[in-house]
DRENRO-298578 format. One record per residue (C-alpha): x, y negated, z. Coordinates in steps of 0.001 Angstrom, whole numbers, plus 500000, padded with zeros to 6 digits. Each point is the difference from the previous one (the first is absolute). Example, Ala and Ser with C-alpha at 12.3 -4.5 7.8 and 13.67 -1.06 7.14 Angstrom:
# residues 2
@c1 512300 | c2 504500 | c3 507800
@c1 501370 | c2 496560 | c3 499340
END
This chain:
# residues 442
@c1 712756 | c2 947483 | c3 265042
@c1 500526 | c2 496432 | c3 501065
@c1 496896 | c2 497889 | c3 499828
@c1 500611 | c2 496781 | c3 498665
@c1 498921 | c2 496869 | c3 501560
@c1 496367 | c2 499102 | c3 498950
@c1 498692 | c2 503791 | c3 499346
@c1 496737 | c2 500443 | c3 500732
@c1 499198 | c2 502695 | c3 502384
@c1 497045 | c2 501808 | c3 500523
@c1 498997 | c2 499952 | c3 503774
@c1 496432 | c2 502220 | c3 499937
@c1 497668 | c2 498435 | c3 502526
@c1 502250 | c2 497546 | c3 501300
@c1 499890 | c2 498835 | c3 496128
@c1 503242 | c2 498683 | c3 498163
@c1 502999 | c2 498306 | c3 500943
@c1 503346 | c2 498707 | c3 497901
@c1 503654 | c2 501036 | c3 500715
@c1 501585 | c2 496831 | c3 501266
@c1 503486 | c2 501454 | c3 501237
@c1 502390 | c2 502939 | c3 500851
@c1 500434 | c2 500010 | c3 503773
@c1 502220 | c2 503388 | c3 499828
@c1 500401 | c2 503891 | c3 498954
@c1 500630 | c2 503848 | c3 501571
@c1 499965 | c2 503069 | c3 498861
@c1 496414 | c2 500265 | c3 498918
@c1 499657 | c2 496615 | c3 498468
@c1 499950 | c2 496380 | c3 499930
@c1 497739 | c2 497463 | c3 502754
@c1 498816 | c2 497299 | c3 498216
@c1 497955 | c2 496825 | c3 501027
@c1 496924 | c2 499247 | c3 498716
@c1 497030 | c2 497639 | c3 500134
@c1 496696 | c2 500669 | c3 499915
@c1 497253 | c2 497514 | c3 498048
@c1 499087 | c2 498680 | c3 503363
@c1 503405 | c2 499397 | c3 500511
@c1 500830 | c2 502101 | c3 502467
@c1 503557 | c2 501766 | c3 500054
@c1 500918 | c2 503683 | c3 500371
@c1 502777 | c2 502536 | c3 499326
@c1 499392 | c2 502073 | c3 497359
@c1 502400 | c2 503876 | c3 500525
@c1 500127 | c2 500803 | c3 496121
@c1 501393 | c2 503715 | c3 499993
@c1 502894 | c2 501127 | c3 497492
@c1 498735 | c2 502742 | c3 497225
@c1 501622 | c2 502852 | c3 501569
@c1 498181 | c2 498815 | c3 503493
@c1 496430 | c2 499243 | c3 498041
@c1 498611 | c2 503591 | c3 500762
@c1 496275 | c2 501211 | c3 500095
@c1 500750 | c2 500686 | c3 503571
@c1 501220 | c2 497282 | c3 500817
@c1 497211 | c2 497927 | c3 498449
@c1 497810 | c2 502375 | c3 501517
@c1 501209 | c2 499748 | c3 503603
@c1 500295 | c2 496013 | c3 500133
@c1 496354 | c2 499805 | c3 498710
@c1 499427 | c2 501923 | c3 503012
@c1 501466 | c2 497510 | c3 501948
@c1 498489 | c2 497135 | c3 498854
@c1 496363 | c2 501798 | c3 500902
@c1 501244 | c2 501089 | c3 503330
@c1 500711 | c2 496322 | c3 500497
@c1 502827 | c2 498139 | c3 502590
@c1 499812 | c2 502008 | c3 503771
@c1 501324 | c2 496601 | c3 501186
@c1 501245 | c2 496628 | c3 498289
@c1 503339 | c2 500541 | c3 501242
@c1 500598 | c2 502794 | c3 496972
@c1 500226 | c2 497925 | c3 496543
@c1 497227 | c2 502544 | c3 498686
@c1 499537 | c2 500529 | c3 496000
@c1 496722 | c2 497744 | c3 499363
@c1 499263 | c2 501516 | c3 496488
@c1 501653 | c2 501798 | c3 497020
@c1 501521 | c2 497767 | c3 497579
@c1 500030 | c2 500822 | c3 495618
@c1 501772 | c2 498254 | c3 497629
@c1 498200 | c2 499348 | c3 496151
@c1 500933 | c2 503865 | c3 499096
@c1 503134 | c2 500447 | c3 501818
@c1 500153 | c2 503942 | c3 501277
@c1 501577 | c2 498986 | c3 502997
@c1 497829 | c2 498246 | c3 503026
@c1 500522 | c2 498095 | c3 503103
@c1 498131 | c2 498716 | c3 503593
@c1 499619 | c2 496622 | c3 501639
@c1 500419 | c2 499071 | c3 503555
@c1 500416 | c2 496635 | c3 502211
@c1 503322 | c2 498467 | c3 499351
@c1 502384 | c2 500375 | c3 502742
@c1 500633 | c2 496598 | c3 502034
@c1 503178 | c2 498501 | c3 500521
@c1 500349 | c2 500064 | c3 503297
@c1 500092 | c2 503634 | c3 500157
@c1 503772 | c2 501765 | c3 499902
@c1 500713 | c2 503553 | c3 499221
@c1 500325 | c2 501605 | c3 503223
@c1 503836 | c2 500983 | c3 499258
@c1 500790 | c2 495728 | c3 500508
@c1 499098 | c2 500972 | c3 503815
@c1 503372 | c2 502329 | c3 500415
@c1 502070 | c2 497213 | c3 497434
@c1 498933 | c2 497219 | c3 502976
@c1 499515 | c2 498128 | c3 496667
@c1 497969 | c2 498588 | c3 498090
@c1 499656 | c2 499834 | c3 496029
@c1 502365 | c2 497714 | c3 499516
@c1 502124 | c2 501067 | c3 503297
@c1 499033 | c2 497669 | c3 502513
@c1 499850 | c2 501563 | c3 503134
@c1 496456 | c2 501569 | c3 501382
@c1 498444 | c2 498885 | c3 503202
@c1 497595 | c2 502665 | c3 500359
@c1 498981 | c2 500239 | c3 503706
@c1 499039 | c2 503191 | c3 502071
@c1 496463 | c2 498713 | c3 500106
@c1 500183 | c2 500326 | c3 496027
@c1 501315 | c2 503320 | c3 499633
@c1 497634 | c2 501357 | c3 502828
@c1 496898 | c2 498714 | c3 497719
@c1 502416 | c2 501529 | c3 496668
@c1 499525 | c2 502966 | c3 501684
@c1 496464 | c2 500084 | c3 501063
@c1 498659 | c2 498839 | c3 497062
@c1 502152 | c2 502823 | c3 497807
@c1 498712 | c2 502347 | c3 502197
@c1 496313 | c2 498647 | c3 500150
@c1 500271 | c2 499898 | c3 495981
@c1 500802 | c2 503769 | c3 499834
@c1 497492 | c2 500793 | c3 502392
@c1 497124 | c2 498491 | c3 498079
@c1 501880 | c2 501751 | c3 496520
@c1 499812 | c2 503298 | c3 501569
@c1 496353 | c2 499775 | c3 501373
@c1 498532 | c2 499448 | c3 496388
@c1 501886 | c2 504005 | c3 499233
@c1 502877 | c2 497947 | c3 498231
@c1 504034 | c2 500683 | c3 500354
@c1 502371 | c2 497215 | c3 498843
@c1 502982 | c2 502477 | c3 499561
@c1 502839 | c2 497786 | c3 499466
@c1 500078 | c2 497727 | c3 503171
@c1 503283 | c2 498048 | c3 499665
@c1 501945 | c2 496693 | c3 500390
@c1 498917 | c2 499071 | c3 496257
@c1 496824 | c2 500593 | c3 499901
@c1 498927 | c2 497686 | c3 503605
@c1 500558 | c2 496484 | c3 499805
@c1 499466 | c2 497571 | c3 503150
@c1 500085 | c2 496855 | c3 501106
@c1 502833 | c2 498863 | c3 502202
@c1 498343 | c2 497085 | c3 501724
@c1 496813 | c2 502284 | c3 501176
@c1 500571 | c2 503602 | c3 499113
@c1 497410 | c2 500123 | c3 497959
@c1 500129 | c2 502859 | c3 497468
@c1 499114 | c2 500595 | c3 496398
@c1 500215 | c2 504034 | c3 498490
@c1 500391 | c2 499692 | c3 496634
@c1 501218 | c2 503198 | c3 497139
@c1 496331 | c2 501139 | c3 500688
@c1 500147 | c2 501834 | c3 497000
@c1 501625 | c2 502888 | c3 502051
@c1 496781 | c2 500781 | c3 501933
@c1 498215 | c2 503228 | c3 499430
@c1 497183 | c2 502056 | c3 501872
@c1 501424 | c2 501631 | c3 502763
@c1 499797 | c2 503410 | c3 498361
@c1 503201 | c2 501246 | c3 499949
@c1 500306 | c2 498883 | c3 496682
@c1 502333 | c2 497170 | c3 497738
@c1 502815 | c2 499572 | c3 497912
@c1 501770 | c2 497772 | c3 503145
@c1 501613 | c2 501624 | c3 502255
@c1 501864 | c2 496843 | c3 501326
@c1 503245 | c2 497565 | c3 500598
@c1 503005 | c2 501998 | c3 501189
@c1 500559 | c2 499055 | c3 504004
@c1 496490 | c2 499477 | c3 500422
@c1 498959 | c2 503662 | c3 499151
@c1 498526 | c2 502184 | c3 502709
@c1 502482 | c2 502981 | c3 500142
@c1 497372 | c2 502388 | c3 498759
@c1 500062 | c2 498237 | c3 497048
@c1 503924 | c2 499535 | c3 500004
@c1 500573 | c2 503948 | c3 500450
@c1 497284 | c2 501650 | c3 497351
@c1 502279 | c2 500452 | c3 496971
@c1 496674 | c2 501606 | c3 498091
@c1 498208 | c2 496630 | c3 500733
@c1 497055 | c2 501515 | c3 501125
@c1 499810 | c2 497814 | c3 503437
@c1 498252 | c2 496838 | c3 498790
@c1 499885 | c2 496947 | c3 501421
@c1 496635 | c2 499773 | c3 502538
@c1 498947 | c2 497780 | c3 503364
@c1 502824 | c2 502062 | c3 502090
@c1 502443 | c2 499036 | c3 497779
@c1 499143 | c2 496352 | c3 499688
@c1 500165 | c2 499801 | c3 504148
@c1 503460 | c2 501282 | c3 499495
@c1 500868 | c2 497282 | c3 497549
@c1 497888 | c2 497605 | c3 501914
@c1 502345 | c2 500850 | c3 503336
@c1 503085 | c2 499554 | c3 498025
@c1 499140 | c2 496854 | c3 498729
@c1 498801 | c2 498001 | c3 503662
@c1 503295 | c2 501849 | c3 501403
@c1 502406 | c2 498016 | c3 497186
@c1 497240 | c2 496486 | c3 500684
@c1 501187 | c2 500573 | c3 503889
@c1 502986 | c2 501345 | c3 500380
@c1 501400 | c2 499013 | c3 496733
@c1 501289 | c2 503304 | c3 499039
@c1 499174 | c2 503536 | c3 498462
@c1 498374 | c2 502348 | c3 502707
@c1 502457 | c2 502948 | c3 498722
@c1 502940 | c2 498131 | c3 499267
@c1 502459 | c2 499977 | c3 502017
@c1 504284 | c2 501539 | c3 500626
@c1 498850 | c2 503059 | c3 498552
@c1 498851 | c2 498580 | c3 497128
@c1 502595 | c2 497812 | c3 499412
@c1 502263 | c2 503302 | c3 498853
@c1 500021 | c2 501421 | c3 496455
@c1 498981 | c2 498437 | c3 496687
@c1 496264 | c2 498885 | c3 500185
@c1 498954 | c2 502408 | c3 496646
@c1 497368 | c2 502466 | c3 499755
@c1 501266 | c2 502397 | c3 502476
@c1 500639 | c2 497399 | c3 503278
@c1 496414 | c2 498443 | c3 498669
@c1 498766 | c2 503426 | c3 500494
@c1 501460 | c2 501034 | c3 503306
@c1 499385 | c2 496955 | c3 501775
@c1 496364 | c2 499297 | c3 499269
@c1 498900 | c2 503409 | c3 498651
@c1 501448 | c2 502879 | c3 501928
@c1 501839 | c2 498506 | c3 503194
@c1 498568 | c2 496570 | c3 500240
@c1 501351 | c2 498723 | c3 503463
@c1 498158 | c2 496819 | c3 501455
@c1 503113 | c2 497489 | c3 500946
@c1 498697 | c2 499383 | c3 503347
@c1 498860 | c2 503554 | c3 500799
@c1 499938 | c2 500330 | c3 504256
@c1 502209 | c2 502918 | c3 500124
@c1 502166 | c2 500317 | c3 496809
@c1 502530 | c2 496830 | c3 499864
@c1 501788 | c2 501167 | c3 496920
@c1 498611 | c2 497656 | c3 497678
@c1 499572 | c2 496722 | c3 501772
@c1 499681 | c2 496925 | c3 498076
@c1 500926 | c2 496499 | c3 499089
@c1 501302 | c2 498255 | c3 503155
@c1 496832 | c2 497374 | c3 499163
@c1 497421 | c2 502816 | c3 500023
@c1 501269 | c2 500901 | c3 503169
@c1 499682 | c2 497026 | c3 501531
@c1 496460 | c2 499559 | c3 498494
@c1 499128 | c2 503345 | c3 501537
@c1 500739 | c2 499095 | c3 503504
@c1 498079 | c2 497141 | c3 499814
@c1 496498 | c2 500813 | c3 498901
@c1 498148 | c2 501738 | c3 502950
@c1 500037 | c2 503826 | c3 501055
@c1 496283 | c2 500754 | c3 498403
@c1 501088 | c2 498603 | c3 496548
@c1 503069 | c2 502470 | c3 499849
@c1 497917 | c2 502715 | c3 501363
@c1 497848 | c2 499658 | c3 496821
@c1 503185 | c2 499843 | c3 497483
@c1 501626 | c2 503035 | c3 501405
@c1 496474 | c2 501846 | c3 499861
@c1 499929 | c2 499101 | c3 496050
@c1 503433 | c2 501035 | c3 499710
@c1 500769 | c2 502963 | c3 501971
@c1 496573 | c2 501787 | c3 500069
@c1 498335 | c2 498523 | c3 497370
@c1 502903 | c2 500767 | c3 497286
@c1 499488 | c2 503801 | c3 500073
@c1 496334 | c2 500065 | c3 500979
@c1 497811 | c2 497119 | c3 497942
@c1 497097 | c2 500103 | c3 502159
@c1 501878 | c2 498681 | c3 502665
@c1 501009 | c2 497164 | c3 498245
@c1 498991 | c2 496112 | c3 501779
@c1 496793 | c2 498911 | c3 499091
@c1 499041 | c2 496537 | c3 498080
@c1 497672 | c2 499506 | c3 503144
@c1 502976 | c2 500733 | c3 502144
@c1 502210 | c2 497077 | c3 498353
@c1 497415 | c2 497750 | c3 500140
@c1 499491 | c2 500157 | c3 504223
@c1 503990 | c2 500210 | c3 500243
@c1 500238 | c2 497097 | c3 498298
@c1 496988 | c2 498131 | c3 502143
@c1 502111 | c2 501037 | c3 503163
@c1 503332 | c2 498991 | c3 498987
@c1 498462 | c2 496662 | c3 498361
@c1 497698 | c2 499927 | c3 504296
@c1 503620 | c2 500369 | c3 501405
@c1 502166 | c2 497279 | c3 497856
@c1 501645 | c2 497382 | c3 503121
@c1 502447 | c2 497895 | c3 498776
@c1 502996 | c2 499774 | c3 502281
@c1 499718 | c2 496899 | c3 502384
@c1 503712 | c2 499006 | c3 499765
@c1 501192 | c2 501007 | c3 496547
@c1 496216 | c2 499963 | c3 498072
@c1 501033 | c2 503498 | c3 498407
@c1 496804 | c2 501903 | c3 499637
@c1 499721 | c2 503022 | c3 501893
@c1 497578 | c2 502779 | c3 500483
@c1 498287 | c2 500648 | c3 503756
@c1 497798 | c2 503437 | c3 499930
@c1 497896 | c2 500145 | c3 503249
@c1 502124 | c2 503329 | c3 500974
@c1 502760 | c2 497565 | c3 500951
@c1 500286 | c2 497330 | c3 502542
@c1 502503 | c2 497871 | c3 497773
@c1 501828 | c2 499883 | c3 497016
@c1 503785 | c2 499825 | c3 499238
@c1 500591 | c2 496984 | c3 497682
@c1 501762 | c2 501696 | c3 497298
@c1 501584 | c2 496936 | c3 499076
@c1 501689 | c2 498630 | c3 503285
@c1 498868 | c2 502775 | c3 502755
@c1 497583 | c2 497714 | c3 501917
@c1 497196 | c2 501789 | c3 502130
@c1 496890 | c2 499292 | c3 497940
@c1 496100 | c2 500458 | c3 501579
@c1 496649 | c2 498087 | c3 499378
@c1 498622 | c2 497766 | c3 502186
@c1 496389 | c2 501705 | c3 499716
@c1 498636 | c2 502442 | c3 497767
@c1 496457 | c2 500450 | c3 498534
@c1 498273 | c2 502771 | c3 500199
@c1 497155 | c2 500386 | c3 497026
@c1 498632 | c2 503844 | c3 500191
@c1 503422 | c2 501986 | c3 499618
@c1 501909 | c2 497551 | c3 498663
@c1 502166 | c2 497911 | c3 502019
@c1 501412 | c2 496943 | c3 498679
@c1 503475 | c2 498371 | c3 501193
@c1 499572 | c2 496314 | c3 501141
@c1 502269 | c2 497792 | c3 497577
@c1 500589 | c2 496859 | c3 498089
@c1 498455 | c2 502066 | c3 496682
@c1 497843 | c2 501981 | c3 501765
@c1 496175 | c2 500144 | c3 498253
@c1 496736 | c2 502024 | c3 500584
@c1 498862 | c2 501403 | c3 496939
@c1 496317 | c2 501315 | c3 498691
@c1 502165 | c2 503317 | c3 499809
@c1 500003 | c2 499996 | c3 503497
@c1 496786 | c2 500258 | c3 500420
@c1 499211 | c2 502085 | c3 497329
@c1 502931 | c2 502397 | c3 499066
@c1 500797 | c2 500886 | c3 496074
@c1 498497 | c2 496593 | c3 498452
@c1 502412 | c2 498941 | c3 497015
@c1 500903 | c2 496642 | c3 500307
@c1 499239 | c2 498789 | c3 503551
@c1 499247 | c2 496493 | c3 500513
@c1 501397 | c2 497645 | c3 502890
@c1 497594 | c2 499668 | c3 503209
@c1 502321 | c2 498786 | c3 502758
@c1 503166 | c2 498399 | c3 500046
@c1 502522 | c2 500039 | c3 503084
@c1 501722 | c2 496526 | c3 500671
@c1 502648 | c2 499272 | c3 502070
@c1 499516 | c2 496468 | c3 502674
@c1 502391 | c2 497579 | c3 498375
@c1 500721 | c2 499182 | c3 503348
@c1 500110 | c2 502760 | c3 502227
@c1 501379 | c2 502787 | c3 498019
@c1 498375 | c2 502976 | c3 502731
@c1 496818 | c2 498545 | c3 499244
@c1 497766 | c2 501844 | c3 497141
@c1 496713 | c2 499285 | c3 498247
@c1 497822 | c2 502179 | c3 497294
@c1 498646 | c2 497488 | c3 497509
@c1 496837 | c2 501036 | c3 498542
@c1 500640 | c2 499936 | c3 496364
@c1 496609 | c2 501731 | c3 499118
@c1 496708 | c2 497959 | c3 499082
@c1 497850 | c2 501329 | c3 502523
@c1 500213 | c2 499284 | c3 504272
@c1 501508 | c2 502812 | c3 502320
@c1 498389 | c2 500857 | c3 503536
@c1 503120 | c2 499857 | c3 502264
@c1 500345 | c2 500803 | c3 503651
@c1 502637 | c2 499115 | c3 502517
@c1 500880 | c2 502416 | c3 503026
@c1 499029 | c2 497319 | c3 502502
@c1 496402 | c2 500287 | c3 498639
@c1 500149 | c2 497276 | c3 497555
@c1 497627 | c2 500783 | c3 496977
@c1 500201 | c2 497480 | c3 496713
@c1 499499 | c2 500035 | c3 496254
@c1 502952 | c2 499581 | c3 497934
@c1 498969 | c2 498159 | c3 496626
@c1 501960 | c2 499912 | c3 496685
@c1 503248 | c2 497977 | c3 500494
@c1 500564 | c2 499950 | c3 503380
@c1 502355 | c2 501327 | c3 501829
@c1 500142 | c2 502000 | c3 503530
@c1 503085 | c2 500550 | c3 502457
@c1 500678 | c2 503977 | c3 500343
@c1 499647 | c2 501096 | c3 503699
@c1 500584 | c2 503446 | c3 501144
@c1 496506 | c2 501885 | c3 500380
@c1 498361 | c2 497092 | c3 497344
@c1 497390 | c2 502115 | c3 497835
@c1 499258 | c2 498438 | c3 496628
@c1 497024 | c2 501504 | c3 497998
@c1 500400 | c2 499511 | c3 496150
@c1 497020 | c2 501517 | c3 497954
@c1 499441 | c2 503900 | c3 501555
@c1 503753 | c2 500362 | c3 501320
@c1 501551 | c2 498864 | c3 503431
@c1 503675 | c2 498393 | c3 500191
@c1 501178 | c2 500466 | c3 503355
@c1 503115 | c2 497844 | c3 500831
@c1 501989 | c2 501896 | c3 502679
@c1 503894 | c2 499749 | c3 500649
@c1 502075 | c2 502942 | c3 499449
@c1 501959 | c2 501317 | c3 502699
@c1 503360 | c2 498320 | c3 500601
@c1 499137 | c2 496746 | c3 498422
@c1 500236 | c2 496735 | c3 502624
@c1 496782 | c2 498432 | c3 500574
@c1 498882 | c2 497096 | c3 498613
@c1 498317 | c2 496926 | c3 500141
@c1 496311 | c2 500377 | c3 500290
@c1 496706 | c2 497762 | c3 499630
END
C-alpha cells in the first residue's frame, strides 16, 4: 500500500512522525520521508503485503535492539505501524545528497552525467572505510549477505561511505532468506543448487573483495575473454562464478584477461596490493577460510595511501612501496622517488606534496584518523621540505647535529636526514631512501 501524504505513523519510542513524501520503491516496498514532531526527517521502508511477514517483522525488531555496529550502515532505528494496517515498516537517517550509488564510480558520471573527479586518495579511503564498516558488522556476529554496487553509496569528493539495504542483515548463523546479488555471490553460494550454503562472514569477504577490485580496477575480478563467449543465462552465470570461476588476472592462467583499462590499473597499483587480490581470488575462491581479511584491507589501504607521490613532471599520482627504489610514472614513464621518507613504527611514509601523518600511524586500526602533520613543499626551493605541526599540542624534535627543540602547534620544521620528531608515544624518523639525491639541509 501507498501511504498517502500526511498519514500518521506510529514510531514506538522514537514516538510519531507524518508521511511527507515518496522518495522511491523496490521489490519489498516503498521509502518514504517523514518528519518527526520535533521536526526531524527520516526515511520510512514501508514493506509490500506479500513482504510484511512475521519473520520479517521479527528479524528487523532484532535489528533495531542490536543497534548500528557503525554510523556508516543506515541502521533501522525502530519499527514503524500504521492506524491498523497489517503491513509494517522501519525508520532510518535519510541518505544525504552528496552520496552516489557506488555504480556512478565505473559511469565516471555523475547523476546528471557530469563527469566524476574522484581522486586515488578518495577511493583509497572508499575502500578502507567499506572494509572498516564490515569489519565492525562482522565483530557484533552479524553477516550483511548481499554486498553490492546498490546497496554502498559514497561520496566522490572524500570517499566517504554510507551502507544502506540494512534490512538484509541477519545473525551470522547460517541462516536467511538472502542469499545475494548475482556477480557478487561467493561461488559456494553460486554452485549449491539445494540452497543449503547460506550467506555468512566468508561469503561477505568474497563479495567485499569483488567490490574494492571493480572501486580500483574498474572491472569484475572474473570477467574477462573467457567470459566474454556464450550468452550470459543461467548456465555461463553458473560456470563462471559457481563451478570454474577464473580470477581475470590470475598469475599463471592468461585465458581470461580483462578490459585493456583493468590492465592498465593492475600494473599500476604496487606488488603487495595484487598479492592480496590474487590470494582472494585464486585460493580463497575454493577454500573460504583463506579468503582476505577486513583487517587486511584496511593496512593495504594505509600502505598504498603511505606510498601515494605524485609525479614531479606530469603531477600523475603514483604509488612508491618501500620494496622499490622508484616508480615508473604510468602516465609519461618518468623515474619517480621521494625525497625522504618517514619512518613511524613499521610504517614508512613517502615524502610528497600530499603527504600527512595520521593518528593511525601511531595507533593502527582507529576509524577515522585525524590530521597531525602536514608535509609542505619551500615555495622557493622546491628540494627543500618541512613537516608542519598540524596537531594542538608541541613535539620534542631532535636534529642529527645534536640540536634538541620543541616544536609547538603551527610551526613548521625543515626535514633533514637522521631528524627524529617525537609526536605523543611514537617516533618519526626522517631518513632518505636509497637512490634519492640529497638535499638541502638546516
Amino acid at each position: 500500500m501507498v501511504l498517502a501524504e500526511g498519514v500518521e505513523v506510529d514510531l514506538g519510542p522514537l514516538g510519531r512522525a507524518r508521511v511527507t513524501s515518496l522518495l522511491g520503491q523496490g521489490g519489498q516496498g516503498y521509502v518514504f520521508e517523514v518528519r518527526r514532531e520535533t521536526g526531524e526527517p527520516l526515511a520510512l521502508k514501508w514493506y509490500k503485503p506479500e513482504s510484511a511477514t512475521s519473520q520479517q517483522y521479527d528479524e528487523m525488531q532484532q535489528l533495531v535492539e542490536i543497534g548500528s555496529p557503525h554510523q556508516r550502515f543506515l541502521w533501522p532505528l525502530s519499527m514503524a505501524r500504521v492506524g491498523t494496517e497489517p503491513s509494517f515498516g522501519y525508520v532510518m537517517h535519510l541518505r544525504h545528497q552528496r552520496f552516489l550509488e557506488l555504480s556512478f564510480l565505473l559511469l565516471n558520471a555523475d547523476r546528471d552525467g557530469q563527469p566524476l573527479d574522484v581522486s586515488f586518495s578518495s577511493i583509497i579511503e572508499l575502500c578502507r572505510q567499506l572494509s572498516y564498516s564490515f569489519l565492525r558488522l562482522h565483530a557484533r556476529g552479524l553477516c550483511y549477505r548481499d554486498i553490492s554496487f546498490g546497496n554502498v553509496f559514497f561520496d566522490p569528493s572524500n570517499g566517504d561511505v554510507l551502507i544502506c539495504d540494512n534490512d538484509n542483515v541477519g545473525i551470522d548463523n547460517g541462516t536467511g532468506r538472502v542469499l545475494g546479488t548475482p556477480y557478487f555471490m561467493a561461488p559456494e553460494v553460486v554452485r549449491d543448487t539445494t540452497y543449503r550454503t547460506l550467506p555468512n562472514t566468508d561469503t561477505d569477504r568474497h563479495s567485499l573483495a569483488v567490490l574494492l577490485f571493480y572501486s580500483l580496477f574498474l572491472g569484475h575480478p572474473l570477467e574477462g575473454a573467457r567470459t566474454d563467449a556464450g550468452m550470459r543465462d543461467a548456465h555461463w552465470l553458473m560456470t563462471h562464478f559457481g563451478t570454474e570461476p577464473l580470477f581475470c588476472m590470475h598469475p599463471s592462467r592468461a585465458e581470461n584477461r580483462p578490459a585493456q583499462i583493468v590492465q592498465q590499473y593492475w600494473n599500476i597499483y604496487p606488488q603487495f596490493l595484487r598479492d592480496l587480490f590474487v590470494q582472494a581470488f585464486t585460493e580463497g575462491l575454493d577454500h573460504p577460510g583463506a579468503r582476505v581479511t577486513e583487517g587486511q584491507w584496511i593496512k593495504a589501504m594505509d600502505r598504498l595511501r603511505d606510498g601515494l607521490l605524485a609525479c614531479p613532471t606530469c603531477g600523475t599520482t603514483n604509488f612508491w612501496s618501500p620494496a622499490e627504489d622508484s616508480v615508473t610514472c604510468w602516465q609519461d614513464q618518468t623515474e619517480v622517488r621521494p625525497p625522504y621518507v618517514l619512518q613511524v613504527g613499521r610504517r614508512t611514509v613517502a615524502v610528497g606534496p600530499q603527504t600527512t601523518i595520521r593518528s593511525d600511524h601511531l595507533t593502527s586500526g582507529i576509524d577515522h584518523p585525524t590530521v597531525l602533520a602536514q608535509v609542505r613543499q619551500h615555495p622557493e626551493a622546491p628540494d627543500r621540505w618541512g613537516l608542519h605541526n598540524a596537531s594542538d599540542f608541541s613535539w620534542p624534535v631532535s636534529y642529527p647535529g645534536g640540536q634538541n627543540f620543541l616544536l609547538e602547534p603551527d610551526r613548521t620544521i625543515e626535514l633533514v636526514n637522521g631528524a627524529r620528531i617525537q609526536i605523543r608515544n611514537s617516533t618519526v624518523q626522517v631518513r632518505r631512501p636509497s637512490g634519492s639525491t640529497p638535499g638541502a639541509t638546516a
